[in-house]
C-alpha positions in Angstrom: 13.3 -8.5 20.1 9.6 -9.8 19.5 7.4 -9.5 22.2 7.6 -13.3 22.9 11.3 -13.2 23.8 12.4 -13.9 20.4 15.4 -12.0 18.7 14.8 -11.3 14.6 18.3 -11.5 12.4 19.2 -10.3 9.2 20.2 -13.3 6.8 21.8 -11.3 4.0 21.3 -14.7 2.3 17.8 -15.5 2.5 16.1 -15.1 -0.3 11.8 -15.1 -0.6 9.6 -15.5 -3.4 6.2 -13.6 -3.4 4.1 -14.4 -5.9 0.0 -13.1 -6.2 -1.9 -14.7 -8.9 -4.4 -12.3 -9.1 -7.3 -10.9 -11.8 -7.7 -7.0 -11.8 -10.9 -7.4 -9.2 -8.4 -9.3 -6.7 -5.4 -6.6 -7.5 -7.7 -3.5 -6.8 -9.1 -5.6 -3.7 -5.5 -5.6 -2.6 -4.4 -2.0 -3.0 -8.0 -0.7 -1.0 -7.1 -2.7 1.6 -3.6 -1.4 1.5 -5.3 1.8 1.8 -7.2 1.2 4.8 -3.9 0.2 6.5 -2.6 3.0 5.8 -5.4 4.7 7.3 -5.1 2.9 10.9 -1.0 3.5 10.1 -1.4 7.0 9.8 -3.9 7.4 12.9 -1.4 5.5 15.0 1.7 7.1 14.1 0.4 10.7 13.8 1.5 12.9 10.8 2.7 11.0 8.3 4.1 12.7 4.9 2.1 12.4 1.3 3.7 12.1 -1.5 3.8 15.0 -3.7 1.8 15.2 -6.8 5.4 14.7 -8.8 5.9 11.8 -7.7 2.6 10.4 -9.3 3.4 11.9 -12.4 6.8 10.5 -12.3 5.6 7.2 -11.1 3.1 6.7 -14.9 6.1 8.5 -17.0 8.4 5.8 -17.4 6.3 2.0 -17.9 4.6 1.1 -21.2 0.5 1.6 -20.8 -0.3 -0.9 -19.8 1.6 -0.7 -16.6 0.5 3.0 -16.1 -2.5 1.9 -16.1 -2.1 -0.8 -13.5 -0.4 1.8 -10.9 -2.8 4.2 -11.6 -5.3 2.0 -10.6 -3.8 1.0 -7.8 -2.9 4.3 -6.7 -7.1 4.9 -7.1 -8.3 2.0 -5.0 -5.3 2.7 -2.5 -6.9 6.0 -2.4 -10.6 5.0 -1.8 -9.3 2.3 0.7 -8.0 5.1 2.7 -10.4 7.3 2.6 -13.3 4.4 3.4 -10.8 3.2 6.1 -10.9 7.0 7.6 -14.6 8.0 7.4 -15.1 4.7 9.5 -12.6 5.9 12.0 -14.3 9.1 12.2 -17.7 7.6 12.6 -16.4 5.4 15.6 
């Protein structure tokens, strides 16, 4: 139930297309502010589990270069976005 009386359903059916047409700047944008939110995540909800450094080894072990590239990337400005997202929360 949503807070404005509203009941959400599952529609096995549905189907949804998410595209982002973005350039590395505008990817790396994205994944530091995913990192911030998971900053004001974890504050909220308390102890929340990292993963462990296997599953980042795992995670570049299977895709071409390319592609390890790109989630190691990520994983970096995910990284800086939470720690940015967390010295602000310590400074308010």
């Amino acid at each position: 139930m949503r807070s404005d009386g509203r009941r959400i359903a599952y529609e096995p059916r549905a189907r949804v297309e998410h595209h982002h047409d973005l350039h590395l700047r505008g990817f790396l944008s994205q994944h530091h502010a995913y990192g911030r939110a998971a900053a004001l995540f974890r504050r909220r909800a308390g102890r929340v589990p990292i993963e462990p450094p296997s599953f980042y080894r795992e995670l570049v072990r299977g895709p071409g270069a390319r592609v390890s590239a790109l989630l190691v990337a990520a994983q970096v400005a995910n990284a800086a976005g939470f720690a940015h997202e967390s010295a602000r929360l310590r400074l308010s």
